[in-house]
N, C-alpha and C positions, 0 to 999 in steps of 0.2 A: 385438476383432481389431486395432483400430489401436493399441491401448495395447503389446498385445504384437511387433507388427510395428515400433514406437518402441522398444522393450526390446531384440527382436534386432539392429537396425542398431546402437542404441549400445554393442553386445557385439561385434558386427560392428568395427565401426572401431576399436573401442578397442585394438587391438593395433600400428595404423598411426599411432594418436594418438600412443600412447608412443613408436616409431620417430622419428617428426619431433621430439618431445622431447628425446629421445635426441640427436638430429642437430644439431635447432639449438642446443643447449648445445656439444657440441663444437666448433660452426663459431665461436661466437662467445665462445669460451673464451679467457682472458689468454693462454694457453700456447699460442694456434693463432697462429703470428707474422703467419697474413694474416687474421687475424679484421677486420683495418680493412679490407681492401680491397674495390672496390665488389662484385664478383661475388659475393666470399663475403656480403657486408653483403646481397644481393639474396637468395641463397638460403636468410640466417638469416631474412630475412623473409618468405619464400616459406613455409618452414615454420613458422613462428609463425602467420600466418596460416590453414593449414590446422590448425595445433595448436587455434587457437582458435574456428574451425566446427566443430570435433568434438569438443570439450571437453563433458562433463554438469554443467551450472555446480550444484555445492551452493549450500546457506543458506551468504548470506558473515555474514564477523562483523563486528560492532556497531562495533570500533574506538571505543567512547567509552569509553576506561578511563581519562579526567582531563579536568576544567575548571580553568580560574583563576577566582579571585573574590577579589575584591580585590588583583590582582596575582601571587600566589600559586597554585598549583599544587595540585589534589585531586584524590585520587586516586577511582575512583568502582567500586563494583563493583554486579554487575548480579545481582538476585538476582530470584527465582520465590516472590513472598509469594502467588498464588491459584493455585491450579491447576485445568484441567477439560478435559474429554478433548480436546478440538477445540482450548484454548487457553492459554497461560500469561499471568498478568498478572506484567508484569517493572517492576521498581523498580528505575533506576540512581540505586543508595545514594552519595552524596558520604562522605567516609572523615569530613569534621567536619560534626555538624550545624549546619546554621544555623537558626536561631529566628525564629519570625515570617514563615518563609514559604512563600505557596500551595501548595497541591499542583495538579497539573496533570497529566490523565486522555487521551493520545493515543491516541482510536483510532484503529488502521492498517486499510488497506480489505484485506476478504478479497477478492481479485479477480487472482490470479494471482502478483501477486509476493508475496515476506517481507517481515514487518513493518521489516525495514532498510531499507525504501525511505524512512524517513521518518527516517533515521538524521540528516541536518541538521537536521529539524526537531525532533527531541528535542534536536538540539547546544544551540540557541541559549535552551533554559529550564535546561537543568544550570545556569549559576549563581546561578539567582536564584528556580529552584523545587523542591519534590517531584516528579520526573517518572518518572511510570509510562506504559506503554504496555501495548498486548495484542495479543500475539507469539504470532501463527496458526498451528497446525501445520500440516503437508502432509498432507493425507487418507490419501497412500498410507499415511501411517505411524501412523495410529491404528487399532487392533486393530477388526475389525470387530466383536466382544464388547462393546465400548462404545458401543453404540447409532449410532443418527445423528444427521444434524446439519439444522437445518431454519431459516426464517427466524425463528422465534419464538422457538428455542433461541438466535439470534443475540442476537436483543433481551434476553431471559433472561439470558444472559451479562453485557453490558452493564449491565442493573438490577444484578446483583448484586456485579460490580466496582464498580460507585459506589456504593452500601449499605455494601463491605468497606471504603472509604476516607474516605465520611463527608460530612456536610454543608455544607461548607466546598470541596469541590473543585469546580474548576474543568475542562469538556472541552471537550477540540477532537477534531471527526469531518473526516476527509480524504477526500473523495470517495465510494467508494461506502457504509460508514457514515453517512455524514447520513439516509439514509431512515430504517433502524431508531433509528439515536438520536432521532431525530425521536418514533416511535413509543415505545421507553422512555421518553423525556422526557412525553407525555403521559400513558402509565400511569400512570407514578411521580406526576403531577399528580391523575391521576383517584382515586389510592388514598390522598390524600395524604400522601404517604410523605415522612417528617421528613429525609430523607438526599436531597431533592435537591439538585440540582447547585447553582452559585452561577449560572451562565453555561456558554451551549455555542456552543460557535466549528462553522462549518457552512466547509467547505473544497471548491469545486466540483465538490459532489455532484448527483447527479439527481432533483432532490425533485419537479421536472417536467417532465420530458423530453419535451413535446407544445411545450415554450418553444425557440425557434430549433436543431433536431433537428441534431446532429452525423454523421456517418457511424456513430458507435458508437451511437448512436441508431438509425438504421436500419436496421443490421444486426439490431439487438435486437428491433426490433417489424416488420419485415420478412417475419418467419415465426411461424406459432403452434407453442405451446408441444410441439405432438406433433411438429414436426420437428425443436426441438433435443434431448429424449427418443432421438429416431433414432439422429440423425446425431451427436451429439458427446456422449453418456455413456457410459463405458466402465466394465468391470469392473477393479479391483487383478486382475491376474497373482501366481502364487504369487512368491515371489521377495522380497518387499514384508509389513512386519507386517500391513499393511492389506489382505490376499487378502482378496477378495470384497467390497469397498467399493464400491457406484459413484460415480463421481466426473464431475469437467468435468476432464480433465487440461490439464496447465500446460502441455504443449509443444501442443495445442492455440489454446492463449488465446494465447502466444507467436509465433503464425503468426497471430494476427489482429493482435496488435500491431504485427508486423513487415510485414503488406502493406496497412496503411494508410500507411507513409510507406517505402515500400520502397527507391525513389529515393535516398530521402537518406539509408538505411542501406546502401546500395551503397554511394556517395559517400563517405561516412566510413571505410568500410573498406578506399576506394582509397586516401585520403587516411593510413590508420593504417599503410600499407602502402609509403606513399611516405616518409612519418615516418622507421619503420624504417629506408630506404637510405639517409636525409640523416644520422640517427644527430640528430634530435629528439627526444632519450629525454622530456622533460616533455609533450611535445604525444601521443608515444604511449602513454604514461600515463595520461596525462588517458582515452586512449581504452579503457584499457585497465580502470581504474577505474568509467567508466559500463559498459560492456558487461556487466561481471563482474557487477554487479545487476543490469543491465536481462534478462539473460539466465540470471538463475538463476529461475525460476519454480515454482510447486506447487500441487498437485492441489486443487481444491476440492472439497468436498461435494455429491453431484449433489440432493439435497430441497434444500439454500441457495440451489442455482446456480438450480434450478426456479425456484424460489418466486420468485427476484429477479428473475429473466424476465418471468413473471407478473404480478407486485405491481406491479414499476415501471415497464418498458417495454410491456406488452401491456395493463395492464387499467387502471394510473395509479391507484392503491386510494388515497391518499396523497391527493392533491391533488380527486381525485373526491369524498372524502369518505367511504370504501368499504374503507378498511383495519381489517383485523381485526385483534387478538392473542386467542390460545389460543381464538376463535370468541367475542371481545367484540369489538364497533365502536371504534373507537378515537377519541377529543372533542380535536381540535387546541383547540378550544373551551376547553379545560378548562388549556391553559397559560396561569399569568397572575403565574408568579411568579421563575422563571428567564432572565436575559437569554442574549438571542440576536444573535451578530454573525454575517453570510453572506459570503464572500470569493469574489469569483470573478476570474477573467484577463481581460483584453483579450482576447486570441488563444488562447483552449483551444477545442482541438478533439476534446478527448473529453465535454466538458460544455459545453453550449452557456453562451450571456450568459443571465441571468435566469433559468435552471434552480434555481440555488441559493438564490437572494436572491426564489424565488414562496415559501419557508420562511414569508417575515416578514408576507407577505400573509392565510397560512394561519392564522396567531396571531392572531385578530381580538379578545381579551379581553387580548392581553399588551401592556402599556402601551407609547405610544409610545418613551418615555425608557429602554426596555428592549429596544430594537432598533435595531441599526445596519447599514449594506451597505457595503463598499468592495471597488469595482472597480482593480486594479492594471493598470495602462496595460503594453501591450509585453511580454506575459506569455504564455504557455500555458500547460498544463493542469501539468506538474510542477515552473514557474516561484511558483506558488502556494504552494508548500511547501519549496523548492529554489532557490539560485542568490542572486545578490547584493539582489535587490532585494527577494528574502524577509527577508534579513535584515535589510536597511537600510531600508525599509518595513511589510511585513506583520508580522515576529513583533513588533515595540516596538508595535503599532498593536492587537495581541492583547492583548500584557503591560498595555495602559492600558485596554482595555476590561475586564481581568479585575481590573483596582485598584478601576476604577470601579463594579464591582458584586460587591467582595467584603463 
């Protein structure tokens, strides 16, 4: 019911969305001789803004079509070397190769946004590595004919892109992946499997969530698992390849993201608003560029969304010592030969301090020289992957622990 009652509103306004479209291009048209003046500057804002509450944000695009390296300019195209129903593994190919270096395994968290949420964070390895990532599809749009999709199938995925890319790579898990990488990473030990990793960078994920509990923490284990069954699984509507999918929808998870800091998303869009009349086109930009992501969201898999409810926030399987794959116990025990670096924020407040970096505790056989933690000062939770001091910090601080255990 709520998926499709989501379905008719955005069919509902979409005809008032295009109107303001329509509107604020004419108001603030070269050809309008009062496009500068304040009134008109107020009501091209007036409808930008509502253009922009009622917009259905799509998957944005990647925008990495070039690095430099060495000064120079490459061009990069983005190719689909694995494919599987739930996910693409994408390789952004540089146009010249370079010899002699890493490849490097991004995985993006299935948790509501596209894998371009991590679009900086693949920027800053284009020059100096093989960078793949694994680029989620939207549940709405996987045919219900291809099965489902479940936390094991997650892990499953994961094994088999690092097996496709070989023994020499290098991964980093950004938030909600660190638990099944976790889990991969110890199969692939227990079965020992010649293609493991070199090193896995762990990015404030929830490997134990009972460690200083976030609000997204307690929303999560808050209620058991038959109330989020209830209340937030819904079935694909026709309309969608994916009719009869259930899923966790994205404009769901989008209303939790948005009223845990509700405040400060009012405030900014007062502030995108006042932009517009001063005629601060970079500062509305800026606003208009986060949004565009922050606000395109999609559908997960409702056995993934389950299972991850279950596994990490209600039952702690992970850190208990109690996590299963395909109904085998899983041996943290049994990792002793891939290093592991943990990253977490000062200030995130979707993963607490110490959630990520209780990882390296769990490793009780993986030598100390093969585990490191750093905490970045003055950071939140997508400062960790994002923003200046990722760059000028955290990714050179990765690139030297993955030299050091290649």
């Amino acid at each position: 019911m709520l998926y499709k009652l989501n379905a008719h509103y955005m069919k509902m306004v979409r005809p008032w969305h295009e109107m303001a479209n329509m509107s604020r291009q004419f108001l603030s048209s070269p050809i309008n001789p009062f496009a500068d003046h304040f009134y008109f500057r107020t009501a091209s804002a007036s409808l930008e803004l509502f253009e922009r509450l009622t917009a259905d944000y799509e998957e944005p695009e990647w925008e990495l079509d070039s690095t430099t390296i060495n000064n120079k300019k490459v061009n990069i195209n983005q190719q689909v070397v694995y494919q599987k129903p739930y996910c693409n593994l994408l390789h952004f190919k540089r146009e010249k190769k370079q010899a002699g270096q890493p490849k490097v395994l991004l995985i993006a968290p299935l948790s509501g946004h596209f894998a371009t949420l991590l679009r900086a964070t693949a920027k800053e390895f284009l020059p100096d590595h093989e960078t793949y990532i694994t680029d989620w599809r939207n549940a709405r749009d996987v045919p219900l004919s291809d099965g489902s999709f479940s936390f094991d199938d997650y892990v499953t995925y994961l094994m088999e892109f690092i097996t496709f890319l070989g023994p020499d790579t290098h991964v980093i898990a950004v938030c909600q992946p660190c638990v099944p990488a976790m889990v991969a990473l110890s199969v692939m030990h227990q079965e020992n499997d010649r293609n493991l990793p070199k090193s896995l960078t762990l990015m404030g994920g929830p490997i134990d969530v009972r460690i200083n509990p976030t609000e997204v923490n307690d929303y999560a284990s808050g209620k058991d698992l038959e109330w989020f069954d209830k209340n937030v699984i819904c079935t694909v509507p026709s309309g969608f390849t994916g009719k009869g999918q259930t899923v966790y929808p994205g404009f769901i998870q989008l209303s939790g993201f948005l009223s845990m800091n509700m405040d400060s998303h009012v405030n900014k869009h007062f502030k995108f608003f006042g932009d517009l009349i001063k005629g601060d086109g970079d500062s509305a930009e800026n606003h208009r560029q986060f949004y565009n992501e922050y606000l395109a969201v999609m559908d997960m898999p409702a056995d993934y969304y389950l299972d991850t409810i279950r596994k990490v926030f209600l039952e702690h399987d992970l850190p208990n010592g109690t996590m299963e794959y395909q109904g085998k116990l899983i041996n943290l025990d049994a990792i002793t030969k891939t290093a592991i670096l943990t990253i977490e924020g000062e200030k995130d407040d979707i993963t607490g301090r110490g959630q990520t970096s209780s990882a390296l505790g769990l490793c009780t056989n993986l030598p100390k020289a093969k585990k490191k933690h750093y905490e970045q000062a003055g950071v939140g939770h997508y400062g960790i992957f994002n923003g200046r001091k990722y760059r000028d910090n955290i990714a050179p601080l990765i690139k030297k622990f993955m030299q050091q255990h290649s």
